[in-house]
GUFI-791938 format. One line per 8 residues: number of its first residue (from 1); for each residue y, z, x of N, C-alpha, C. Coordinates in steps of 0.2 Angstrom, whole numbers, plus 2048, in hexadecimal, padded with zeros to 3 digits. Atoms other than C-alpha are relative to their C-alpha. Layout:
NUM	Y:Z:X:Y:Z:X:Y:Z:X ~ ... $
REM end
This chain:
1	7FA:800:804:800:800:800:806:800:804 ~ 7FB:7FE:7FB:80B:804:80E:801:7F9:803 ~ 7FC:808:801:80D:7EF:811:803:7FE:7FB ~ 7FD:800:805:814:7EE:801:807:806:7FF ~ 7FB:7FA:7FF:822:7FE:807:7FC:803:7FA ~ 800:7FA:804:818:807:7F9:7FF:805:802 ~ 804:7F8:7FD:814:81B:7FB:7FF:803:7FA ~ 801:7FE:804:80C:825:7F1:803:806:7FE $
9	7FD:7FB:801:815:834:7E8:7FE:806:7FE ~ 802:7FA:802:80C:840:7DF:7FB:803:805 ~ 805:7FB:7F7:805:84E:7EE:800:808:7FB ~ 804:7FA:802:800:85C:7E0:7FA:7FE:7FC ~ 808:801:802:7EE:85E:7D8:804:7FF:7F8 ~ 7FD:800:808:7F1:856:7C4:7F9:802:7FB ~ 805:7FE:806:7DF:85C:7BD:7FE:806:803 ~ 803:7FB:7FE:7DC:86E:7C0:7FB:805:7FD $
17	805:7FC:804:7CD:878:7BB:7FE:805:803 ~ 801:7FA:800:7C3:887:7BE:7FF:800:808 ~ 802:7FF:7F6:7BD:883:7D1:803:7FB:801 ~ 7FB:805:7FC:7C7:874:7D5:805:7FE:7FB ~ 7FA:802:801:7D6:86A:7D6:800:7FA:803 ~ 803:80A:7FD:7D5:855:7D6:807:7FF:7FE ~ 7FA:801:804:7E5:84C:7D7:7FD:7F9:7FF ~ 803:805:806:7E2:83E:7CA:805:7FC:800 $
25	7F7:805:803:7F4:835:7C8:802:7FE:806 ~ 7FB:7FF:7F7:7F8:82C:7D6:806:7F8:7FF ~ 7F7:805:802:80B:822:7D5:802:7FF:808 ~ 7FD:804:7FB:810:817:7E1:805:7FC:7FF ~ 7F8:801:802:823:812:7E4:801:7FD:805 ~ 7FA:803:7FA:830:80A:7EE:804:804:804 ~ 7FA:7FA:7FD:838:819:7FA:806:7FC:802 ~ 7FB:804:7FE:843:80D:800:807:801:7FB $
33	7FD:804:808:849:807:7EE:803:807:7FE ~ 800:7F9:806:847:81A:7E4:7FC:806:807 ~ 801:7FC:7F9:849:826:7F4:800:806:7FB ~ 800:7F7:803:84E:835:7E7:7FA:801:7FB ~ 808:7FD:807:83D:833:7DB:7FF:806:7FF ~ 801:7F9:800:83A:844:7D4:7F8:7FF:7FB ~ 804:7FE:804:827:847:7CD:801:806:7FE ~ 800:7F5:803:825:856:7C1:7FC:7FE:7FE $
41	805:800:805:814:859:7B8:800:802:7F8 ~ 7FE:800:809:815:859:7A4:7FA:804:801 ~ 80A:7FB:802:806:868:7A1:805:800:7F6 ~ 802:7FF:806:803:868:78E:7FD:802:7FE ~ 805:7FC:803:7F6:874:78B:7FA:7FC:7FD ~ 807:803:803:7EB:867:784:7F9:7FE:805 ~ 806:802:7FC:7E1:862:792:800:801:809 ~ 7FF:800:7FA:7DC:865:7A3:803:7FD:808 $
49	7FD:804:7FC:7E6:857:7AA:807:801:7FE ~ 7F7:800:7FF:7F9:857:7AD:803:7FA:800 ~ 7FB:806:7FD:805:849:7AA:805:7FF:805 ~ 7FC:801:7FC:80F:841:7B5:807:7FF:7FC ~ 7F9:801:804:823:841:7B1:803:7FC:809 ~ 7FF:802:7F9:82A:836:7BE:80A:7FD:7FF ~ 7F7:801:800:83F:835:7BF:803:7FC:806 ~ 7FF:803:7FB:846:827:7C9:808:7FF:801 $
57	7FC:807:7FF:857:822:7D0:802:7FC:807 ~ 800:803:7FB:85A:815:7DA:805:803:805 ~ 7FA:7FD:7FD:863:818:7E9:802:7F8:804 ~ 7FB:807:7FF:866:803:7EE:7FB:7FE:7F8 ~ 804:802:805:862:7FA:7DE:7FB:7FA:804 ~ 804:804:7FC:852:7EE:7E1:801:7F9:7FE ~ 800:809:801:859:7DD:7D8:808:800:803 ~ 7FB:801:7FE:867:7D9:7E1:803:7F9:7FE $
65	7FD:805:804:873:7CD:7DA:800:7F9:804 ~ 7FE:806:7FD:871:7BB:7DF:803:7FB:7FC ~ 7FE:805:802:87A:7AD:7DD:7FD:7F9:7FD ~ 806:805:803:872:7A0:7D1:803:7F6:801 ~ 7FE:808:800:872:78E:7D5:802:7FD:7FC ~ 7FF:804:806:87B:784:7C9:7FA:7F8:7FF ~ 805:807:802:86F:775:7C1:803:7FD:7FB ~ 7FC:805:808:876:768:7B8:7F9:7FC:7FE $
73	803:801:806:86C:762:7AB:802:7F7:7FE ~ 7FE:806:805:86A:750:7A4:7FC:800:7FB ~ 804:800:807:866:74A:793:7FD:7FA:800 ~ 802:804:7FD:85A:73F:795:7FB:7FD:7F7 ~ 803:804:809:854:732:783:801:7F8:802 ~ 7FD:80A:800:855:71F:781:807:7FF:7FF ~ 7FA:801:800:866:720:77E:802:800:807 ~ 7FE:7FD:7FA:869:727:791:7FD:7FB:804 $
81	802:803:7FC:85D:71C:798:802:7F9:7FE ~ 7FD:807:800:864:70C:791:808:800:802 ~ 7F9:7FF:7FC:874:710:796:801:800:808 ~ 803:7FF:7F8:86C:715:7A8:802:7F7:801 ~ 802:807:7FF:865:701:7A7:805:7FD:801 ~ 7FD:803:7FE:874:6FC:7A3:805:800:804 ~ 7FD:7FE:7FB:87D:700:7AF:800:7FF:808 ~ 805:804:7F9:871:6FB:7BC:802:7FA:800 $
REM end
């Protein structure tokens, strides 16, 4: 993942039980891109896994503004093409 600048974020156990601790959730990001990422785990009492809450913001944005090439456009029918011909 690490050729792709990704890394992985979540570094606590999200399924806990009586004798162990597995972490289950695993979120790969752009540090580059979302340097301040904050995970927090959602627990809701219903089951022995925890959600992941994952808060982002960028600190350079990742689409940076390009300039779009203008395209001209023809209309192209037998009207345009006989026109073309005659012209030839």
């Amino acid at each position: 993942m690490s050729t792709y600048n990704l890394t992985q974020i979540v570094d606590v156990p999200t399924r806990i039980a009586e004798h162990s601790e597995t972490l289950l959730d695993v979120l790969f990001i752009d540090i580059s891109i979302y340097a301040n990422a904050l995970i927090c785990p959602f627990i809701n009492g219903l089951s022995d896994h925890d959600a992941q809450i994952l808060y982002l913001t960028e600190s350079k944005s990742p689409f940076k503004q390009k300039k779009v090439p203008r395209i001209q456009l023809r209309l192209i029918n037998d009207m345009t093409i006989n026109f073309f011909l005659s012209e030839l």
